[in-house]
C-alpha positions as CSV (number, residue, x, y, z in Angstrom):
1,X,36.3,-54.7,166.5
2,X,35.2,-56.8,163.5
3,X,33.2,-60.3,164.0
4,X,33.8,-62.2,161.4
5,X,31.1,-65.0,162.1
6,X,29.0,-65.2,164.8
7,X,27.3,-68.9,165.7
8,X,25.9,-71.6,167.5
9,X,29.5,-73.7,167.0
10,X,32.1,-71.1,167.0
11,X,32.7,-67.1,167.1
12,X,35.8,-65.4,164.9
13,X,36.8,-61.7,165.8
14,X,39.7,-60.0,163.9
15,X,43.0,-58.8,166.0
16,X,41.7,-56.2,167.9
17,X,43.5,-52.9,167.1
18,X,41.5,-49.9,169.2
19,X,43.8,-49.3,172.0
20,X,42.5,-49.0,175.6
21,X,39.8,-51.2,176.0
22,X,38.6,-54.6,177.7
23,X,35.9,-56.3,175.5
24,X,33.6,-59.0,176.2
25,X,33.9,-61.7,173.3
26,X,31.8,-64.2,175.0
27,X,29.7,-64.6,178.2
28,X,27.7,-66.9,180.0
29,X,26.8,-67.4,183.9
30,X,29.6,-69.8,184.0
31,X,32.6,-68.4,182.1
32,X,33.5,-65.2,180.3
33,X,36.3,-64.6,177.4
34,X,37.8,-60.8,177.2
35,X,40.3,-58.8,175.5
36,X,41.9,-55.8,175.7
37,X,44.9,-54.0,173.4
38,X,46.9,-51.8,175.7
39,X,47.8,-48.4,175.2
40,X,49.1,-45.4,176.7
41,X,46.6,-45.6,180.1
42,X,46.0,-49.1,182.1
43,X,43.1,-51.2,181.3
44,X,41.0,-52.0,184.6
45,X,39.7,-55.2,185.2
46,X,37.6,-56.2,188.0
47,X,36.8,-59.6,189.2
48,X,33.8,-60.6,191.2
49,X,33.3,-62.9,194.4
50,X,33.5,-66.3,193.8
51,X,34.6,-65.9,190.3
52,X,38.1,-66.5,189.2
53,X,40.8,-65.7,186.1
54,X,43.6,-65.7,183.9
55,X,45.5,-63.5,182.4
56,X,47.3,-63.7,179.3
57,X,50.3,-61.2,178.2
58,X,50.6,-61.4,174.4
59,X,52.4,-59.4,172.1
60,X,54.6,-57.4,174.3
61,X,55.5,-57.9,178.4
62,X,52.8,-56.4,180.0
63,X,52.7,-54.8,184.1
64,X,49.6,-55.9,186.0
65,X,48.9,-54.3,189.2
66,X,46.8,-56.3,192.3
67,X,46.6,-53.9,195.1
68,X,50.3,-53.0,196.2
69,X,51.7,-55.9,194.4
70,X,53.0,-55.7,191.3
71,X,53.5,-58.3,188.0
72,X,55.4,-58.3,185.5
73,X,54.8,-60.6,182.4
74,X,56.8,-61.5,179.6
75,X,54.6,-62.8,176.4
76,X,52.8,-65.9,176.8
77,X,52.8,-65.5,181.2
78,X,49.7,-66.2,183.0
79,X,48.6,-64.2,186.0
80,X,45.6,-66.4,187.9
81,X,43.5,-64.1,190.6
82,X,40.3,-65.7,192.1
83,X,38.2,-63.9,194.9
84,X,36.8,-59.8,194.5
85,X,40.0,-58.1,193.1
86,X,40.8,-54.7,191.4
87,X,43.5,-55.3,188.7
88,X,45.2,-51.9,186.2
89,X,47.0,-53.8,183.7
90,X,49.9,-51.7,181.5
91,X,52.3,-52.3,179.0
92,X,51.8,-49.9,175.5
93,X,51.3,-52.3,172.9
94,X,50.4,-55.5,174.9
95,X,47.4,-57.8,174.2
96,X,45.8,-58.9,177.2
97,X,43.2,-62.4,176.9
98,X,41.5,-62.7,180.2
99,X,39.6,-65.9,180.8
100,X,37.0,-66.0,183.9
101,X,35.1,-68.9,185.6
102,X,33.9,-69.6,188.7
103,X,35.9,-70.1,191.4
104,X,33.9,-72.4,194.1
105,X,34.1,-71.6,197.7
106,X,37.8,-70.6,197.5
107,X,38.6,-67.5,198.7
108,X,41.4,-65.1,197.5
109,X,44.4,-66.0,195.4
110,X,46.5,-65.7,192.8
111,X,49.9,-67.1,191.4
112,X,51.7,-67.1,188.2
113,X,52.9,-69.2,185.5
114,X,56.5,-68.7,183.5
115,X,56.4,-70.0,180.0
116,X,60.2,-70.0,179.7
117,X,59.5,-72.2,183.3
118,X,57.6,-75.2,181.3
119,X,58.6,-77.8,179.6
120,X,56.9,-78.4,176.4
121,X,56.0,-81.9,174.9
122,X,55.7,-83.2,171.4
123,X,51.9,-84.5,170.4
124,X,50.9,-85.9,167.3
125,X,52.6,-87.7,164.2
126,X,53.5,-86.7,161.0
127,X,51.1,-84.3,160.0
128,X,49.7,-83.5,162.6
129,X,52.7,-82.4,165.1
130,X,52.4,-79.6,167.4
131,X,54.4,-78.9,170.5
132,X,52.5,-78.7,173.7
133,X,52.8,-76.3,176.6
134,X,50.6,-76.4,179.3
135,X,50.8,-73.6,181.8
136,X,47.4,-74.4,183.7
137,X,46.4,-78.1,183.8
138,X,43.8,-80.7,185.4
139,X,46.2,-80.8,188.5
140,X,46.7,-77.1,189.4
141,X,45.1,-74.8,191.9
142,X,41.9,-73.2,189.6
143,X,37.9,-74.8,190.0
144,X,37.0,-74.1,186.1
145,X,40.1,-73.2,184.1
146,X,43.1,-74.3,182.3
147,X,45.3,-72.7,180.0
148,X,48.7,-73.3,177.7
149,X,50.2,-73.0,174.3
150,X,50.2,-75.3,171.1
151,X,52.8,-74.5,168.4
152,X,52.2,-76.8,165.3
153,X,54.7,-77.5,162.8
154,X,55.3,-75.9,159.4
155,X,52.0,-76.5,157.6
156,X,50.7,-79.3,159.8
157,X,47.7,-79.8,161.3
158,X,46.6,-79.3,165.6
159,X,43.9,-79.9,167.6
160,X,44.2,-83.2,165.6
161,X,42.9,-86.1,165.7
162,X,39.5,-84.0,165.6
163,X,37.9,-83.6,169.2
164,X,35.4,-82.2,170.9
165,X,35.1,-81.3,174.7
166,X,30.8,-79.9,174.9
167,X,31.0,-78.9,179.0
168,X,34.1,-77.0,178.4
169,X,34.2,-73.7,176.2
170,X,37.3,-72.5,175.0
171,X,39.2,-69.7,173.0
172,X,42.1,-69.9,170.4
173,X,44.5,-66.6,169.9
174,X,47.1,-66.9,167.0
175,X,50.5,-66.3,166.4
176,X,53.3,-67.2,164.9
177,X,51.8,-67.1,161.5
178,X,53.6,-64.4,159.3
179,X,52.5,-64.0,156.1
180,X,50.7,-67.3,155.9
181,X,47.0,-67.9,157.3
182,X,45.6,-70.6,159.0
183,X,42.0,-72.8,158.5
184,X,39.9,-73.1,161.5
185,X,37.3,-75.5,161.5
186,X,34.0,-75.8,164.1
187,X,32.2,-78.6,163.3
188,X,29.1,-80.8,165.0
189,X,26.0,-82.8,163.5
190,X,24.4,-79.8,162.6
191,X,26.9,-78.4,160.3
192,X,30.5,-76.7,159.8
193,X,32.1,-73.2,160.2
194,X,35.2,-72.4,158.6
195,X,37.0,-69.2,159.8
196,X,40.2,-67.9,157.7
197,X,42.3,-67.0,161.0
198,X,45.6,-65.0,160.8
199,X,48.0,-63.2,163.9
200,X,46.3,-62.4,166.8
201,X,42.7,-63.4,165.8
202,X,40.6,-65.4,168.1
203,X,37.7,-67.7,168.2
204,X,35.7,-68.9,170.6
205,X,34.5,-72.4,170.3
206,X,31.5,-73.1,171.7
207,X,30.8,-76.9,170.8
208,X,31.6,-79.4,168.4
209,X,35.0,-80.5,167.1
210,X,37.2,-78.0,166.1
211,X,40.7,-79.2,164.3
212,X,43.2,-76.5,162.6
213,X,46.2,-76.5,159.8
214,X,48.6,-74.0,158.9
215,X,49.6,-72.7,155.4
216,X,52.8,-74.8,154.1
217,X,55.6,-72.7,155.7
218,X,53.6,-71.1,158.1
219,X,53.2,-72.5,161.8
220,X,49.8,-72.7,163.7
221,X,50.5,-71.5,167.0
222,X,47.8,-70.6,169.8
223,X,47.4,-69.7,173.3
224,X,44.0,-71.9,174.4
225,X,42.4,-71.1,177.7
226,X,39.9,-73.6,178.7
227,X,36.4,-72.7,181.2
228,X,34.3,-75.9,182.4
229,X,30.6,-74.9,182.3
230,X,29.6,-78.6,183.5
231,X,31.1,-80.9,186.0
232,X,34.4,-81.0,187.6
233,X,37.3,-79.8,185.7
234,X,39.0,-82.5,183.4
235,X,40.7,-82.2,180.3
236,X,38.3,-85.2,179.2
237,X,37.4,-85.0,175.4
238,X,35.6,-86.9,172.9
239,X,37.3,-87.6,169.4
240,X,35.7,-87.5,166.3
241,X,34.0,-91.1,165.0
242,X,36.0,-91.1,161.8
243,X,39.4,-90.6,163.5
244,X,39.4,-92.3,166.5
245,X,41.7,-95.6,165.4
246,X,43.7,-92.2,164.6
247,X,47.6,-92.5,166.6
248,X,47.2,-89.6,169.0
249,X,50.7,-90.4,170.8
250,X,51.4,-88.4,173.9
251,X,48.8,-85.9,174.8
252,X,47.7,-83.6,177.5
253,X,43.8,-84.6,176.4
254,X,41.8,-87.6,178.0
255,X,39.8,-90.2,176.0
């Protein structure tokens, strides 16, 4: 697995291609970012007491097995399992983007999310439009973590008008982009990184603002899983002094 850039503000990691592995791409007491491409045997994933996660299929539908039941995920489903559990997940060619947090004093559970099921919004104005899915929000069942889909327009900017959300850490996986590329940008007072991001790349962002725009014909499209490392779960965030007379328009974020 290549890292592209590894700091304080932000981590990029080239799509994945070794088959059959669940890797760590960030980790903290808190919360925890993996990834695994699968291939002709199941990946195992185990999650702890009093932790909790979701599950990402990407890619291609993927099977994920909890004990006798059995899931099955079409691209961009969520699978969320809190308590001790003892997952196999299949399905050749299928990327897998686990997100774990902790789970409070809530004991086992689990439940799914259909994209096709959700009913996507339109954020933004011209130049910044992107289409919002959320799968996982403030309101649902989780103690730590949220999770959707943004699908920008043709060369537009997302995560725009710039914002920045410090208790919660978050990763970005791409698709959608083709041939074109996509400019991700980590920013706070202490400086910027920029990260060249194409299909099925992923950063972790740490801190600071982080905004995003597509090549012109190209479409910046992302699954985002949220983990809150501090306080009670909101999707509470703090735009950018030189943009905040900025029109934001409808939103799933909170000033």
């Amino acid at each position: 697995m290549d890292v592209k850039k590894r700091g304080g503000r932000g981590i990029h990691f080239n799509a994945i291609e070794e088959e059959g592995l669940l890797v760590t791409l960030y980790e903290d007491p808190n919360c925890a970012f993996k990834w695994g491409y699968i291939g002709y045997e199941p990946i195992s994933l185990r999650v702890g007491e009093g932790r909790e996660a979701l599950i990402a299929c990407m890619r291609r539908p993927c099977t994920i097995s909890l004990g006798e039941e059995e899931v099955r995920l079409q691209p961009k489903d969520l699978l969320y399992v809190s308590g001790r559990a003892s997952l196999k997940l299949g399905g050749r060619g299928s990327l897998i983007v686990v997100g774990e947090g902790l789970s409070g004093e809530g004991g086992r559970a689990s439940f799914t999310r259909r994209f096709r099921d959700v009913k996507p919004f339109t954020s933004g104005l011209e130049g910044y439009r992107r289409d919002i899915y959320t799968l996982v929000g403030e309101g649902d069942p989780t103690n730590s973590l949220m999770a959707g889909f943004t699908e920008g327009w043709p060369g537009e900017w997302t995560s725009f008008p710039p914002h920045r959300h410090d208790d919660k850490v978050e990763i970005y996986v791409y698709y959608g982009l083709g041939r074109g590329y996509g400019i991700q940008i980590v920013e706070d007072e202490r400086g910027v990184d920029v990260f060249l991001v194409r299909d099925y790349d992923a950063v972790v962002i740490v801190r600071g603002y982080h905004p995003n725009v597509a090549t012109p014909g190209s479409r910046m499209c992302y699954l985002w899983i949220l983990c809150q490392i501090r306080g009670a779960k909101s999707m509470k965030v703090e735009f950018h002094p030189d943009f905040r007379e900025l029109p934001v328009g409808k939103s799933h974020l909170i000033r």
